[in-house]
C-alpha positions in Angstrom: 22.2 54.6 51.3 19.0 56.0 50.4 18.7 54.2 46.6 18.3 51.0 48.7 15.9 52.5 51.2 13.6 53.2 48.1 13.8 49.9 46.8 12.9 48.2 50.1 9.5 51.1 49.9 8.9 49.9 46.5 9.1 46.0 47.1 6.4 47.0 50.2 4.3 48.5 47.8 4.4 46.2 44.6 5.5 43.3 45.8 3.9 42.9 49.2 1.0 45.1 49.0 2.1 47.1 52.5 -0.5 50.7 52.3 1.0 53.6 52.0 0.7 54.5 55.6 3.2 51.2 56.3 5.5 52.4 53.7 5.8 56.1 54.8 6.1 54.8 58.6 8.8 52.5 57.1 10.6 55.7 54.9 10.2 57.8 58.4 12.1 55.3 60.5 14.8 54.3 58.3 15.3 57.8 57.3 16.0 58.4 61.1 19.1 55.7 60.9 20.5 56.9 57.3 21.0 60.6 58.8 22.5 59.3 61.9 24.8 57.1 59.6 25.7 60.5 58.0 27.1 61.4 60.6 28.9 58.8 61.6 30.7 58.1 58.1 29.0 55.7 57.0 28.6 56.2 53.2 27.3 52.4 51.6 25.2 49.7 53.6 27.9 47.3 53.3 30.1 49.4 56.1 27.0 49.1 58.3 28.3 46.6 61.2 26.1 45.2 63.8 28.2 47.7 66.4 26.6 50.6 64.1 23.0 49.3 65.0 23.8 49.0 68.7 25.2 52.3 68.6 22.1 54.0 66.8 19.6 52.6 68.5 21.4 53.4 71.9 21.2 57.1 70.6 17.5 56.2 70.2 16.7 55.5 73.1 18.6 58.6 74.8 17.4 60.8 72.8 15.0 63.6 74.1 11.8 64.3 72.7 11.9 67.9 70.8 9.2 70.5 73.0 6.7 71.5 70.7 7.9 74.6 67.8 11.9 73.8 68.5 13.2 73.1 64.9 14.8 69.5 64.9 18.6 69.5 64.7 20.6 66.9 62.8 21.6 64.1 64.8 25.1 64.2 66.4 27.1 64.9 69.6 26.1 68.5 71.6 29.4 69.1 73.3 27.5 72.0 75.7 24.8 69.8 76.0 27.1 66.8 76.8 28.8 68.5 79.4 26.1 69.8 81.3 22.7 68.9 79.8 20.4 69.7 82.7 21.6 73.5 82.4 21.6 73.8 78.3 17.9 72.8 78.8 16.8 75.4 81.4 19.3 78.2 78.9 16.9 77.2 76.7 14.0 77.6 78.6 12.5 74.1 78.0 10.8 71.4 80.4 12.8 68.9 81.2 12.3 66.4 78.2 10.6 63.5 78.2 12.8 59.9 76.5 11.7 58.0 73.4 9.2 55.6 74.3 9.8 51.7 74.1 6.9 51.4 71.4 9.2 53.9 69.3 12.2 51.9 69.6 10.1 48.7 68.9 8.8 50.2 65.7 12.5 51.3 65.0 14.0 47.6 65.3 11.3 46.2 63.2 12.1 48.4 60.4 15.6 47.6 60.3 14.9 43.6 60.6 12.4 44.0 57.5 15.3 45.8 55.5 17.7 43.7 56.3 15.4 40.9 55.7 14.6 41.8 52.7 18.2 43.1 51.3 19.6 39.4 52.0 16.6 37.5 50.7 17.4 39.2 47.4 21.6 39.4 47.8 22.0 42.7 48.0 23.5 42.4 51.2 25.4 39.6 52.3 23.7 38.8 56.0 21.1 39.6 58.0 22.6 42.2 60.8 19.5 42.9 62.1 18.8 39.7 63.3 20.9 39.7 66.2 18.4 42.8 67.2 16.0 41.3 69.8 12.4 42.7 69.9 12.0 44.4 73.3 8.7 43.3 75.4 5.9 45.2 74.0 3.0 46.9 76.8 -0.1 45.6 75.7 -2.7 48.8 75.6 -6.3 47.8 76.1 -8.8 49.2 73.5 -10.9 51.9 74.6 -14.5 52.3 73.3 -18.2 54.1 74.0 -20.7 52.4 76.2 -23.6 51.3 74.6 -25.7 54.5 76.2 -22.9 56.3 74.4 -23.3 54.7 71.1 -27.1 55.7 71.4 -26.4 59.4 72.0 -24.0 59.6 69.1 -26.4 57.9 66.8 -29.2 60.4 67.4 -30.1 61.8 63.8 -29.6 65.7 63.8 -32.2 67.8 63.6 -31.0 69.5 60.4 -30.6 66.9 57.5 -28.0 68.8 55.4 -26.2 66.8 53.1 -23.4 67.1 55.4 -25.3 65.8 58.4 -26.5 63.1 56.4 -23.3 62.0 55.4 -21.6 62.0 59.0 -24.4 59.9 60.3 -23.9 57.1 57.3 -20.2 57.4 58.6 -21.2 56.8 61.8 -23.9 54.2 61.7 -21.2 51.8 59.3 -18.5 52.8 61.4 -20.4 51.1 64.2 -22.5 48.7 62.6 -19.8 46.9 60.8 -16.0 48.1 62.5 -14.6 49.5 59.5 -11.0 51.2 59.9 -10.9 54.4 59.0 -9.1 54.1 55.9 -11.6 51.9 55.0 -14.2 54.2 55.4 -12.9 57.4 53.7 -11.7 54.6 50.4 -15.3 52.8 50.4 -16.3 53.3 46.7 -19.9 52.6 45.2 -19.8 49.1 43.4 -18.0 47.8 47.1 -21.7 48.3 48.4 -24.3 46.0 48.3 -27.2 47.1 50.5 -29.9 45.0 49.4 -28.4 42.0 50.1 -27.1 43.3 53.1 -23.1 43.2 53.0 -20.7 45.5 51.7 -16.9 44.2 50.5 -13.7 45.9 52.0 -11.0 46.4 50.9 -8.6 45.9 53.8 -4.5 46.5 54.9 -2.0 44.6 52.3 -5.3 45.2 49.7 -6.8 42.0 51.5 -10.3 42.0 50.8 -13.4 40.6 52.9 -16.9 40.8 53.3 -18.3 42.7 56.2 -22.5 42.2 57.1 -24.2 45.8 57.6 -27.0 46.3 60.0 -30.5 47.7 59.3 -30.0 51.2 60.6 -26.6 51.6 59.2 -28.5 50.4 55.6 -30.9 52.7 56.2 -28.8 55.7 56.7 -26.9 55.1 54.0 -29.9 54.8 51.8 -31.0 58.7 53.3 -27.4 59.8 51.8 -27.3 58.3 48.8 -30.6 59.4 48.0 -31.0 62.6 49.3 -27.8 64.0 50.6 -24.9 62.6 48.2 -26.0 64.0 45.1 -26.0 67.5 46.0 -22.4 67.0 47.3 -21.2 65.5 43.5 -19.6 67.8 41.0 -18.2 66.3 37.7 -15.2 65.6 39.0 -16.2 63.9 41.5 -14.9 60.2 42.2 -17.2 57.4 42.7 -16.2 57.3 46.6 -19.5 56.7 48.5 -18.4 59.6 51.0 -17.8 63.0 50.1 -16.8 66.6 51.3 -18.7 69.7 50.1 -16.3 70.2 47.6 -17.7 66.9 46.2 -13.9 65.5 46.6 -12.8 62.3 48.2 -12.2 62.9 52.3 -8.7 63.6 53.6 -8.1 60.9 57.0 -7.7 64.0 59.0 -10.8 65.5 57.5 -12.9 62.5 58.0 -11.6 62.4 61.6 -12.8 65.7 62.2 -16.0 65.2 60.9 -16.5 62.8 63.7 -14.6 64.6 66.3 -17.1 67.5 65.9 -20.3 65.2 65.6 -19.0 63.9 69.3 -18.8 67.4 70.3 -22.4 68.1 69.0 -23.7 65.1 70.8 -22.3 66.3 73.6 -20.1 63.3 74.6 -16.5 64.3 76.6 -14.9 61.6 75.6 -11.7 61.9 74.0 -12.5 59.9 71.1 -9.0 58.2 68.7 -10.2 57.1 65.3 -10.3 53.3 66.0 -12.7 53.6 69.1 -15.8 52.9 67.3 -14.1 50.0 65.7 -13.2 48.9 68.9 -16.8 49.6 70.2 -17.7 47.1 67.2 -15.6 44.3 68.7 -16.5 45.1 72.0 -20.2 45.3 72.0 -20.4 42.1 69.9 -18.0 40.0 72.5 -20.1 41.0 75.3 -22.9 39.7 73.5 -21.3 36.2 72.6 -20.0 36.6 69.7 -17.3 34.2 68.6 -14.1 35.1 68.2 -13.3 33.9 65.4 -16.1 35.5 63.7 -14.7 38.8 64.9 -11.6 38.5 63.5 -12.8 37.9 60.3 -15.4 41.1 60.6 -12.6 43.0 61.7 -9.9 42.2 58.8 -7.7 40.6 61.8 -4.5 38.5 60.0 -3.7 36.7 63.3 -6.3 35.8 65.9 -3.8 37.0 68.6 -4.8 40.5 67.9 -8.5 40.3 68.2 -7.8 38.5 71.5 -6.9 41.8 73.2 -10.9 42.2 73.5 -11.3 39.2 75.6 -9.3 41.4 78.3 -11.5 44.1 77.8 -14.4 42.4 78.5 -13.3 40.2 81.0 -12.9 43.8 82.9 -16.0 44.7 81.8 -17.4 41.6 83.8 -15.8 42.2 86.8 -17.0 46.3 86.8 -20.6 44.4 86.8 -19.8 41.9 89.3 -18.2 45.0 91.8 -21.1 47.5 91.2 -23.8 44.7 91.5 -23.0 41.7 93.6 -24.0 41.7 97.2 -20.6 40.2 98.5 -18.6 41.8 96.1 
């Protein structure tokens, strides 16, 4: 089953110009339904039956989430556990587990009804099982971001301008100034930046590329880097990425997330901070400020308007915290 698996990862690449992030979250969740088929028997696609899907994603959703260090088992029947789960847990000495979430099995679904879509459209397989898979509801999560007094106290320049410092505040101030994803950050390369006429071009999810407006301060801090801090970070092998570690190599995501994670600290900010909260700060700060959304969507790389309009909610409770704490009859 797996030789179709990679050419449904291949046509995401190639053909569709998915990242690799979608095509290893893609590889992850079908992975998950070819070892249960292993287990049930099933050797070729073509004995997959729509009963098989129900069945799987049934196990999905009963299965229990593995405590942190236990070594994942193959998937398949427990007989002990089956007859007495409750008391194979506490032999084991675990807390009682917690259930897949909904946004897993969502995620799950999807991946099979882009398979499936895609084996039929180009006759590998005869129908489209999936399709009798309906999508359950989705919980819309609200963006979180930093206050503007929160912003300002991240922004501070650090006393010490080590190359390093100099390069997490350029990081920073575009981050902000101009709600680049992270991926997009850590990728940016030189010739994608055009400071003097103010704008630098991104190159977005599916390799979609747009042009993004960058504020003074943001310009001038990545003038400070590129002049005095970037330089002493380059070695001859180093790539023409505009940001760089000390080892003068390209930043890792989870190295870049660090980065900021520890400039947060240093600033002195407990917030818990996920790597799209400044970019939601971006979308935020400009709404509030009567920006159009339309306009946002297009700063933020947004394919369909319906998922920058999740920021209309946020500030829509944003105006009512204002008209609570500051209203005389509120």
């Amino acid at each position: 089953m797996q030789p179709l698996v990679d050419h449904f990862l291949q046509y995401l690449r190639h053909e569709r110009g998915q990242s690799d992030n979608t095509a290893k979250t893609y590889a992850a969740l079908l992975g998950k339904f070819t070892a249960w088929a292993e287990t049930q028997q099933l050797k070729d696609w073509l004995a997959v039956e729509l009963k098989h899907l129900m069945a799987f994603l049934g196990y999905e959703r009963a299965r229990k989430l593995l405590p942190p260090g236990r070594p994942p088992t193959r998937p398949g029947p427990d007989p002990a556990a089956e007859q007495d789960p409750e008391a194979a847990e506490a032999a084991a000495g675990a807390p009682r587990p917690r259930r897949l979430s909904g946004e897993s099995v969502y995620l799950e679904i999807a991946a099979l009804r882009a398979f499936y879509k895609f084996a039929e459209h180009e006759k590998i397989l005869p129908v489209n099982l999936a399709e009798n898979l309906s999508l359950p509801r989705r919980w819309q999560r609200l963006p979180k971001g930093l206050s503007s007094a929160e912003i300002e106290t991240l922004l501070q320049p650090e006393a010490l301008a080590t190359p390093q410092n100099l390069c997490d505040q350029a990081i920073l101030e575009l981050a902000y100034a101009s709600g680049l994803r992270l991926s997009e950050l850590k990728n940016l390369r030189l010739e994608q930046l055009h400071l003097d006429a103010g704008f630098i071009q991104v190159i977005g999810k599916g390799n979609k590329e747009r042009v993004v407006p960058v504020g003074k301060k943001a310009i001038a801090a990545l003038h400070r880097f590129l002049e005095a801090g970037r330089p002493k970070l380059v070695t001859a092998k180093s790539p023409a990425n505009v940001f760089l570690t000390q080892r003068g190599t390209p930043f890792a995501a989870v190295t870049l997330w660090l980065h900021i994670k520890n400039r947060v600290q240093r600033a002195g900010i407990e917030r818990n901070l996920t790597p799209h909260m400044l970019r939601h700060s971006f979308a935020t700060h400009l709404l509030e400020h009567g920006a159009d959304l339309r306009v946002i969507q297009e700063l933020l790389g947004h394919a369909n308007i319906s998922t920058t309009e999740v920021y209309t909610h946020v500030t829509g409770n944003r105006l009512r915290e204002i008209h609570r704490k500051f209203h005389p009859r509120a």
